[in-house]
N, CA, C and O atoms as CSV, one atom per row, in Angstrom:
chain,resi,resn,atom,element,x,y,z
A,1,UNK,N,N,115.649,-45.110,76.533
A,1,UNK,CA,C,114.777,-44.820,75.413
A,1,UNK,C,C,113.534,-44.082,75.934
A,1,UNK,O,O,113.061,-44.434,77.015
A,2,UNK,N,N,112.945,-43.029,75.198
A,2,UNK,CA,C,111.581,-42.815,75.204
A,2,UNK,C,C,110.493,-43.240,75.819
A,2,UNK,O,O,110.310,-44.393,75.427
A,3,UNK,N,N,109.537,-42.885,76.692
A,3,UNK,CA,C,108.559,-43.859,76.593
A,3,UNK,C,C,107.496,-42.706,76.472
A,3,UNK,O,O,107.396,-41.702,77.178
A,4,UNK,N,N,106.613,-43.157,75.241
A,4,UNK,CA,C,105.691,-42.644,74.518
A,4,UNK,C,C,104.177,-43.593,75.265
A,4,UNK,O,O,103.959,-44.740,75.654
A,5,UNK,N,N,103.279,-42.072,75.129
A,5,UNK,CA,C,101.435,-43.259,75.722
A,5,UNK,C,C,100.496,-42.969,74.167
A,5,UNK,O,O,100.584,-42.283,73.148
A,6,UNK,N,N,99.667,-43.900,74.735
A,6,UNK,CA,C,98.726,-44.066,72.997
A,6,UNK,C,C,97.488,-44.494,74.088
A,6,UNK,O,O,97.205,-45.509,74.724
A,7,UNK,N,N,96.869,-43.021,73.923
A,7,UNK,CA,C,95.127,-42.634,74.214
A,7,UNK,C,C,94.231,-43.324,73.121
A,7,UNK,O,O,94.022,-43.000,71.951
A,8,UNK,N,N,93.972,-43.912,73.540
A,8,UNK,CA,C,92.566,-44.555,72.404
A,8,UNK,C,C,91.023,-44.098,72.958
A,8,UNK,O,O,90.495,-43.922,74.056
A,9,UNK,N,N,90.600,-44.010,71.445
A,9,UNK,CA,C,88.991,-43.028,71.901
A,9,UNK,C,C,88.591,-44.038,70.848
A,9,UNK,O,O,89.160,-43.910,69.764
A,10,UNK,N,N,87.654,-45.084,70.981
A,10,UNK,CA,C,86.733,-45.930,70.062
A,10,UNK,C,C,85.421,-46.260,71.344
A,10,UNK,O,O,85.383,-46.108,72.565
A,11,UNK,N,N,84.367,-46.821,70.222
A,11,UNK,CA,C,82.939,-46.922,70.734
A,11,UNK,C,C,82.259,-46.262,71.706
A,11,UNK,O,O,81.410,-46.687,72.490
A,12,UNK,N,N,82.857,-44.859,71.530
A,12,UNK,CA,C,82.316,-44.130,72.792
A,12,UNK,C,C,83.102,-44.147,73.950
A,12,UNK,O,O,82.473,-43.762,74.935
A,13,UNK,N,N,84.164,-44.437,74.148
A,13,UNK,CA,C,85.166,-44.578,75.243
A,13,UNK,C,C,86.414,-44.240,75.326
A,13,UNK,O,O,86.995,-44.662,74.326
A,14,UNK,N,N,86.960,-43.807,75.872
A,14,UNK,CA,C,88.630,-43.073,75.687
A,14,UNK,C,C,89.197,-44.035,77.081
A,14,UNK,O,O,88.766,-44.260,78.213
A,15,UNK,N,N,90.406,-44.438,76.278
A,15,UNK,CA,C,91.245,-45.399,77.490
A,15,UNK,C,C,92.766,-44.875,77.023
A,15,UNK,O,O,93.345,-44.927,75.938
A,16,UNK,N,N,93.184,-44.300,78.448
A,16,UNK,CA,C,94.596,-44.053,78.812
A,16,UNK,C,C,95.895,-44.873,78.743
A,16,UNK,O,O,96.257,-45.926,79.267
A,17,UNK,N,N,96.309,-44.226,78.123
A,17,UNK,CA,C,97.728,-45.892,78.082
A,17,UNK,C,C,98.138,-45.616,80.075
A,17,UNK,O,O,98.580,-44.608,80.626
A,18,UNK,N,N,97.930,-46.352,80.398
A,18,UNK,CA,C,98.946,-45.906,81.789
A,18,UNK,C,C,100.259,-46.297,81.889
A,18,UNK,O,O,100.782,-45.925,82.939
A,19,UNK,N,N,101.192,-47.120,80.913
A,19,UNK,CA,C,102.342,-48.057,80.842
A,19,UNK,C,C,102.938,-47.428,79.993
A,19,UNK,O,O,104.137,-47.255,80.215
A,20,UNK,N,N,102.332,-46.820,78.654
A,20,UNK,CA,C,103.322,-46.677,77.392
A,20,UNK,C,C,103.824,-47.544,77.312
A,20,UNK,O,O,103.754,-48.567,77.994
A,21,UNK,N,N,104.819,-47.132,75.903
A,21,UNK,CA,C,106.192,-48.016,75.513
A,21,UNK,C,C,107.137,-47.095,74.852
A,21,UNK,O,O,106.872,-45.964,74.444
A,22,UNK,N,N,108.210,-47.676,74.795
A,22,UNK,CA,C,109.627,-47.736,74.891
A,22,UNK,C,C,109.640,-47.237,73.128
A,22,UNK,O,O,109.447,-48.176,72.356
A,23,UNK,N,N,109.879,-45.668,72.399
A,23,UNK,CA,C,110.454,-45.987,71.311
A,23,UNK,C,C,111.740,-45.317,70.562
A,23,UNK,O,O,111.556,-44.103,70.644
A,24,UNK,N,N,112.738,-45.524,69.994
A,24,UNK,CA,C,114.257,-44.372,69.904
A,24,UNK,C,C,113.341,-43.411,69.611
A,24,UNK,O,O,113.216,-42.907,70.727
A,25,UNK,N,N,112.561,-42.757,68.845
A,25,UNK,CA,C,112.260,-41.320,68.356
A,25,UNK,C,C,110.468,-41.562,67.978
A,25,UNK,O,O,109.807,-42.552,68.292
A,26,UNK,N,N,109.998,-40.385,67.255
A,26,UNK,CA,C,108.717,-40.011,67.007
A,26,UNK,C,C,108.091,-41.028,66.433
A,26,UNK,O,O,107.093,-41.661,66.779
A,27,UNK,N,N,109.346,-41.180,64.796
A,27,UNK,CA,C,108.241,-41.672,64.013
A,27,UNK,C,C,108.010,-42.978,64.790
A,27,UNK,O,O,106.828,-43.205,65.050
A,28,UNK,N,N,108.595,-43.561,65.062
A,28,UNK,CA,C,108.690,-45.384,65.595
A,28,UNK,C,C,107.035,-45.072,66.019
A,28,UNK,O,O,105.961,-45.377,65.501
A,29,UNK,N,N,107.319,-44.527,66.886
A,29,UNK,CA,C,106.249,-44.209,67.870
A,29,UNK,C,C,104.900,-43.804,67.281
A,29,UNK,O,O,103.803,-44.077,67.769
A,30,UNK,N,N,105.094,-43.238,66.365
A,30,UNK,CA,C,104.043,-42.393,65.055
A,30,UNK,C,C,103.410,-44.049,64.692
A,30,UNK,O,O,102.296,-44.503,64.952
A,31,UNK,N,N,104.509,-44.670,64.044
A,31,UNK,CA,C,104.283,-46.094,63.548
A,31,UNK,C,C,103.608,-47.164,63.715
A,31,UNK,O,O,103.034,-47.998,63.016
A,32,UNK,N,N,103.886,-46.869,65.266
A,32,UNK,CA,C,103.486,-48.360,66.276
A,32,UNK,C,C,101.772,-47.688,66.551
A,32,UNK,O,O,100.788,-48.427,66.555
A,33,UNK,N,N,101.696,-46.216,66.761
A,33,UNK,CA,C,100.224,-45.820,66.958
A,33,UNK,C,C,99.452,-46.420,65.465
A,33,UNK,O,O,98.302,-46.860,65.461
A,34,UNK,N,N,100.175,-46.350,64.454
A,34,UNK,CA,C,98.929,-46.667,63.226
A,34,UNK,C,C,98.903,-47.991,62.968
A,34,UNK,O,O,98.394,-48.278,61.885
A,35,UNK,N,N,99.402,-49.130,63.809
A,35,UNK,CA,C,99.727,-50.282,63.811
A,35,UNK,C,C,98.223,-50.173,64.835
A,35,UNK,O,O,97.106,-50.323,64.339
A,36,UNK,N,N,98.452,-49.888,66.318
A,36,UNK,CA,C,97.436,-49.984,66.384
A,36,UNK,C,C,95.805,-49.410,66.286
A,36,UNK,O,O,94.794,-49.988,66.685
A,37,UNK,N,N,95.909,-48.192,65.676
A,37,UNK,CA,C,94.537,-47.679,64.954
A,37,UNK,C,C,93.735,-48.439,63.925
A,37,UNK,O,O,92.507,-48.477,63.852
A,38,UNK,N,N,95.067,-49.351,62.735
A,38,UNK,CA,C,94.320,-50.483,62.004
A,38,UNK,C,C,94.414,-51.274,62.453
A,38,UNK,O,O,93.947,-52.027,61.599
A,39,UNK,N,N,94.741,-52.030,63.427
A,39,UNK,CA,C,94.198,-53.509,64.037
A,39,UNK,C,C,92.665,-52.925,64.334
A,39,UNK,O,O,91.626,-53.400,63.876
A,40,UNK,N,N,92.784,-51.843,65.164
A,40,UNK,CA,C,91.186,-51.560,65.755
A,40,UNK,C,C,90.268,-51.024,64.758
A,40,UNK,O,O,89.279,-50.432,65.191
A,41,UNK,N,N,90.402,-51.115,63.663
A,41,UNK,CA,C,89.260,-50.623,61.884
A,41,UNK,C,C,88.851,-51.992,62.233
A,41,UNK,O,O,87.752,-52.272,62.713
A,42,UNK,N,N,89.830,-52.868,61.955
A,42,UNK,CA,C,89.475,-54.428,61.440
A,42,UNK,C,C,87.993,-54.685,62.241
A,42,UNK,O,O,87.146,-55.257,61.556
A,43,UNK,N,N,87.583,-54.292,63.704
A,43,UNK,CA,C,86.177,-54.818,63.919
A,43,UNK,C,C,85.361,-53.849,63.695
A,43,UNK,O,O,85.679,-52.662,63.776
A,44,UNK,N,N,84.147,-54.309,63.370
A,44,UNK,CA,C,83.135,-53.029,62.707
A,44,UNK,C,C,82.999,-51.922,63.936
A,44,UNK,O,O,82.988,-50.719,63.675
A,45,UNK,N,N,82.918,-52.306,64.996
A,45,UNK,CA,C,82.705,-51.723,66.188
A,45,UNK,C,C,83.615,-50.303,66.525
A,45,UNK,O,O,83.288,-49.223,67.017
A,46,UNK,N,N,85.179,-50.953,65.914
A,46,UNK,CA,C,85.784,-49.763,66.102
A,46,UNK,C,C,86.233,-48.767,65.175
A,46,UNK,O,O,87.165,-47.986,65.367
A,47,UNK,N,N,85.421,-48.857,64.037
A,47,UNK,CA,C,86.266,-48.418,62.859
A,47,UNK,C,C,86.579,-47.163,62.955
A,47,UNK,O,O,87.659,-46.747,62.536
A,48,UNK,N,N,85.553,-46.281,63.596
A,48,UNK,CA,C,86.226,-44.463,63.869
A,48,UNK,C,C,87.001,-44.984,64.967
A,48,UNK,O,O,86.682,-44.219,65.877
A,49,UNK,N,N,87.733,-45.722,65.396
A,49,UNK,CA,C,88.775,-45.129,66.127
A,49,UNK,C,C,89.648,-44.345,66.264
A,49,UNK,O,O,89.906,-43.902,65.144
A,50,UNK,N,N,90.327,-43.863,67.066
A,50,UNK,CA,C,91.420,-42.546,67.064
A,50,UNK,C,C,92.472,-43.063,68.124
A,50,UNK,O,O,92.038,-43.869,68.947
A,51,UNK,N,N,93.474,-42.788,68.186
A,51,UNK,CA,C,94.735,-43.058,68.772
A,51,UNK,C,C,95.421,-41.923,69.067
A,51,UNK,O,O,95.865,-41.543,67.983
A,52,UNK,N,N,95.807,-41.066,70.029
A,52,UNK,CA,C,96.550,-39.956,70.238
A,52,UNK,C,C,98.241,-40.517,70.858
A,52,UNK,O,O,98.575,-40.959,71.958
A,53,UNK,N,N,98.708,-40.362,70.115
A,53,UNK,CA,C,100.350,-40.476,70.161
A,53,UNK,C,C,100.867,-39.253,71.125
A,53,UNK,O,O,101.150,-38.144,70.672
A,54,UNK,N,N,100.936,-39.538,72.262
A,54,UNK,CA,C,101.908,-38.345,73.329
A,54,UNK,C,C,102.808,-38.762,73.416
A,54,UNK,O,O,102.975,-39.966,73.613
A,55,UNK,N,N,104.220,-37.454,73.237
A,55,UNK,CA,C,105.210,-37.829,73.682
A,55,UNK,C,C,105.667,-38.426,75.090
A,55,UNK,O,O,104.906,-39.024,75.851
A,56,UNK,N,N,107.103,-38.162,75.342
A,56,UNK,CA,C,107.569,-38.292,76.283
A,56,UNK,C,C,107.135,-37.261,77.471
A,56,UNK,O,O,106.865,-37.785,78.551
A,57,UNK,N,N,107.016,-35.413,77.339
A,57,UNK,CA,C,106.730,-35.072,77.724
A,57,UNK,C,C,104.932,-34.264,77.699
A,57,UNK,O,O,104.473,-33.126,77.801
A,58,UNK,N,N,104.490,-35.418,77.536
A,58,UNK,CA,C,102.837,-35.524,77.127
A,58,UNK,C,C,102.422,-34.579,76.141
A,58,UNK,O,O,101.201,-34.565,75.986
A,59,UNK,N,N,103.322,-33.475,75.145
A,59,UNK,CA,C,102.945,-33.002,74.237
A,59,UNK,C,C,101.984,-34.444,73.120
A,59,UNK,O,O,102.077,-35.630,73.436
A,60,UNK,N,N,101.361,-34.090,72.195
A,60,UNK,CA,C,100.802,-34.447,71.142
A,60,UNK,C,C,101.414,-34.657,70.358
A,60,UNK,O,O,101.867,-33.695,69.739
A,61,UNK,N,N,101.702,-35.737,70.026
A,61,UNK,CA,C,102.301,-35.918,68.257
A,61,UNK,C,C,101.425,-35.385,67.381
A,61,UNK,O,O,101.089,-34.237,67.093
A,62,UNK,N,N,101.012,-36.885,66.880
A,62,UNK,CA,C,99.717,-36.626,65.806
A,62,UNK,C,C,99.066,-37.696,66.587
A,62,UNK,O,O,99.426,-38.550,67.398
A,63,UNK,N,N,97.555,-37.178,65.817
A,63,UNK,CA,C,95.974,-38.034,66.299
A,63,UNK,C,C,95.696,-38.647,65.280
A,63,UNK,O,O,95.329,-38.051,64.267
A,64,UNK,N,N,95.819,-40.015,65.344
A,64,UNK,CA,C,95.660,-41.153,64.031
A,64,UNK,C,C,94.456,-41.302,64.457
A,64,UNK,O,O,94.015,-41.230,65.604
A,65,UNK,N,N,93.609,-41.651,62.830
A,65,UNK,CA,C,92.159,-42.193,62.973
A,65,UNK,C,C,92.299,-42.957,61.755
A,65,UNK,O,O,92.850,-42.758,60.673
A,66,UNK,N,N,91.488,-44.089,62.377
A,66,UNK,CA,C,91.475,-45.458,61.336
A,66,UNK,C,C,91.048,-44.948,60.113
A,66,UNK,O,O,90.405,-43.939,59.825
A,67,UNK,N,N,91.804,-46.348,59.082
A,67,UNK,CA,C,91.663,-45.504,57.756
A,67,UNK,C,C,90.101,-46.119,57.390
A,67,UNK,O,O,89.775,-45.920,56.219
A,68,UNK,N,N,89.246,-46.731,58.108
A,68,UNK,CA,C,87.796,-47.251,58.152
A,68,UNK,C,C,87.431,-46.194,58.623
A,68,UNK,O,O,86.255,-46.113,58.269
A,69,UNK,N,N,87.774,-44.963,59.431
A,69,UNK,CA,C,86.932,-44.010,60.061
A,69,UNK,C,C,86.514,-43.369,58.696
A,69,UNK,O,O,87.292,-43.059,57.793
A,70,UNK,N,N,84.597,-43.163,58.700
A,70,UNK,CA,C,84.273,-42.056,57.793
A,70,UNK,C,C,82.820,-41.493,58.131
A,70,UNK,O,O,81.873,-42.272,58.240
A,71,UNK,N,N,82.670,-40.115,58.294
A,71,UNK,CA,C,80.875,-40.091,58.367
A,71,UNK,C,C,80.059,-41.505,58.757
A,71,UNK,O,O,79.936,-42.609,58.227
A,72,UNK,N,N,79.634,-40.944,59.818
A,72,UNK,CA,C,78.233,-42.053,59.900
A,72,UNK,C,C,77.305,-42.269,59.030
A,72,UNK,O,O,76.790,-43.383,58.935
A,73,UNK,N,N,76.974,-41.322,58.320
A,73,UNK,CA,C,76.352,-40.966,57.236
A,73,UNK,C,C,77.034,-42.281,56.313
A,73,UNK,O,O,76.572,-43.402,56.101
A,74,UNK,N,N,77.756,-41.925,56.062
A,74,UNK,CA,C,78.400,-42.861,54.832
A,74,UNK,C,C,79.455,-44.337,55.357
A,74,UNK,O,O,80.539,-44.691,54.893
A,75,UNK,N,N,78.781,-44.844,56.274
A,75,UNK,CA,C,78.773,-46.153,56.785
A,75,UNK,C,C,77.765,-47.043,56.650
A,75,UNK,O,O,76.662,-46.912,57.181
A,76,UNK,N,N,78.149,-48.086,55.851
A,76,UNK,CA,C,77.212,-49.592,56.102
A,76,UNK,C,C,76.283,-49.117,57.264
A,76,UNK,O,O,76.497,-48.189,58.044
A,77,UNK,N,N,75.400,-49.804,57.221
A,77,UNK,CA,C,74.853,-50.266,58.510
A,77,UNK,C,C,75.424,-50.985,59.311
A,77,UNK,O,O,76.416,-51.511,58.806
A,78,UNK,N,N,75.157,-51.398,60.906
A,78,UNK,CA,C,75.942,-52.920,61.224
A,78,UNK,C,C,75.133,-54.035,60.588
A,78,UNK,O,O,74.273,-53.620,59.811
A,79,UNK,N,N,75.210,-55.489,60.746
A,79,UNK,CA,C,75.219,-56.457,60.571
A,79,UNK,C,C,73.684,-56.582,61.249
A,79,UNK,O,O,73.404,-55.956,62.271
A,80,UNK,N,N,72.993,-57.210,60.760
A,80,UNK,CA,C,71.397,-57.338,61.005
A,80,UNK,C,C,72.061,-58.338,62.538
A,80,UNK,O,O,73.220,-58.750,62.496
A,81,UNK,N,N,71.327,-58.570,63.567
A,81,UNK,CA,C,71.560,-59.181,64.556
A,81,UNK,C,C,70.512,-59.794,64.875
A,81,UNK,O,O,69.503,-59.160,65.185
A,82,UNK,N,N,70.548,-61.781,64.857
A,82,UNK,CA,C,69.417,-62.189,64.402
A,82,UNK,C,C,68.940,-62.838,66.653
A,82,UNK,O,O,69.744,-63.027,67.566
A,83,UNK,N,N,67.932,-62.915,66.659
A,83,UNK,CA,C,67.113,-63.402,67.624
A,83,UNK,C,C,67.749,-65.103,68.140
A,83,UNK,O,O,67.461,-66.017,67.368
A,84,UNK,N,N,68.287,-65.334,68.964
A,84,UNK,CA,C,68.763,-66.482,69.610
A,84,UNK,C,C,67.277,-67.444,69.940
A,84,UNK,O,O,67.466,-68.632,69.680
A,85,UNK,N,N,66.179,-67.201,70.343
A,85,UNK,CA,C,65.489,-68.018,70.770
A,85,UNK,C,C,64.121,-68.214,69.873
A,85,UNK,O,O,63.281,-69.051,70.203
Protein backbone atom coordinates (compact mmCIF):
# COMPACT_ATOMS: atom_id res chain seq x y z
CA UNK A 1 0.00 0.00 0.00
CA UNK A 2 0.85 3.67 -0.30
CA UNK A 3 2.46 5.49 2.20
CA UNK A 4 1.28 9.04 2.18
CA UNK A 5 3.04 12.15 4.86
CA UNK A 6 0.73 14.90 6.45
CA UNK A 7 2.87 18.29 7.03
CA UNK A 8 1.14 20.20 9.66
CA UNK A 9 1.66 24.07 9.91
CA UNK A 10 -0.39 25.31 13.25
CA UNK A 11 0.69 28.01 15.97
CA UNK A 12 3.43 29.17 14.09
CA UNK A 13 5.16 25.85 13.49
CA UNK A 14 5.33 23.36 10.62
CA UNK A 15 6.02 19.63 11.69
CA UNK A 16 7.01 16.94 9.13
CA UNK A 17 5.32 13.64 9.20
CA UNK A 18 8.64 11.59 9.14
CA UNK A 19 6.61 7.99 9.32
CA UNK A 20 3.48 8.64 7.20
CA UNK A 21 0.85 6.09 6.79
CA UNK A 22 -0.28 3.39 4.87
CA UNK A 23 -3.43 4.36 2.48
CA UNK A 24 -5.06 2.11 -0.89
CA UNK A 25 -5.45 5.53 -2.84
CA UNK A 26 -5.79 9.52 -2.53
CA UNK A 27 -8.96 10.03 -1.26
CA UNK A 28 -8.42 7.67 2.00
CA UNK A 29 -5.54 9.67 2.41
CA UNK A 30 -7.40 13.10 1.46
CA UNK A 31 -9.77 11.74 4.39
CA UNK A 32 -7.56 10.76 7.11
CA UNK A 33 -5.72 14.47 6.49
CA UNK A 34 -9.26 16.24 7.33
CA UNK A 35 -9.71 13.88 10.21
CA UNK A 36 -6.77 15.30 11.35
CA UNK A 37 -7.07 19.17 10.48
CA UNK A 38 -10.52 18.97 12.64
CA UNK A 39 -9.28 17.27 15.62
CA UNK A 40 -6.64 20.24 15.54
CA UNK A 41 -9.77 23.33 15.10
CA UNK A 42 -11.15 21.67 18.27
CA UNK A 43 -8.29 23.71 20.47
CA UNK A 44 -8.47 27.43 20.15
CA UNK A 45 -4.76 27.42 19.67
CA UNK A 46 -4.92 25.59 16.52
CA UNK A 47 -7.78 26.60 14.68
CA UNK A 48 -5.86 28.02 11.37
CA UNK A 49 -4.32 24.92 11.08
CA UNK A 50 -3.27 23.46 7.71
CA UNK A 51 -2.35 19.91 6.85
CA UNK A 52 -0.53 19.24 3.49
CA UNK A 53 -1.41 15.74 2.18
CA UNK A 54 1.85 14.44 0.01
CA UNK A 55 1.72 11.69 -1.92
CA UNK A 56 3.68 8.76 -2.26
CA UNK A 57 5.97 10.45 -4.50
CA UNK A 58 5.99 13.80 -2.38
CA UNK A 59 3.81 15.53 -5.03
CA UNK A 60 0.90 17.61 -3.18
CA UNK A 61 -2.48 16.47 -2.98
CA UNK A 62 -4.53 19.07 -1.49
CA UNK A 63 -3.73 21.60 1.55
CA UNK A 64 -6.59 21.17 4.12
CA UNK A 65 -7.22 24.05 6.51
CA UNK A 66 -9.45 23.72 9.47
CA UNK A 67 -12.91 24.49 8.94
CA UNK A 68 -12.26 27.01 12.32
CA UNK A 69 -9.51 28.61 10.14
CA UNK A 70 -10.73 32.34 9.35
CA UNK A 71 -9.11 35.96 9.28
CA UNK A 72 -7.65 37.02 12.43
CA UNK A 73 -9.60 39.82 11.99
CA UNK A 74 -12.71 37.89 12.38
CA UNK A 75 -11.70 35.67 15.36
CA UNK A 76 -12.90 35.77 19.00
CA UNK A 77 -10.34 36.89 21.01
CA UNK A 78 -8.58 34.11 23.19
CA UNK A 79 -9.93 33.43 26.54
CA UNK A 80 -9.05 36.27 29.14
CA UNK A 81 -6.13 34.41 31.15
CA UNK A 82 -6.62 35.05 34.76
CA UNK A 83 -3.42 35.68 37.32
CA UNK A 84 -2.56 32.43 39.52
CA UNK A 85 -1.24 34.32 42.54
Amino acid sequence: MPRYMYHIHAAGVTSRDPAGKQHPNDGRAVAYGQLIVDELAEDYEYRGAIVDVLSPSGRLIPRLVSGGASPRWLQPPPPAQRALH
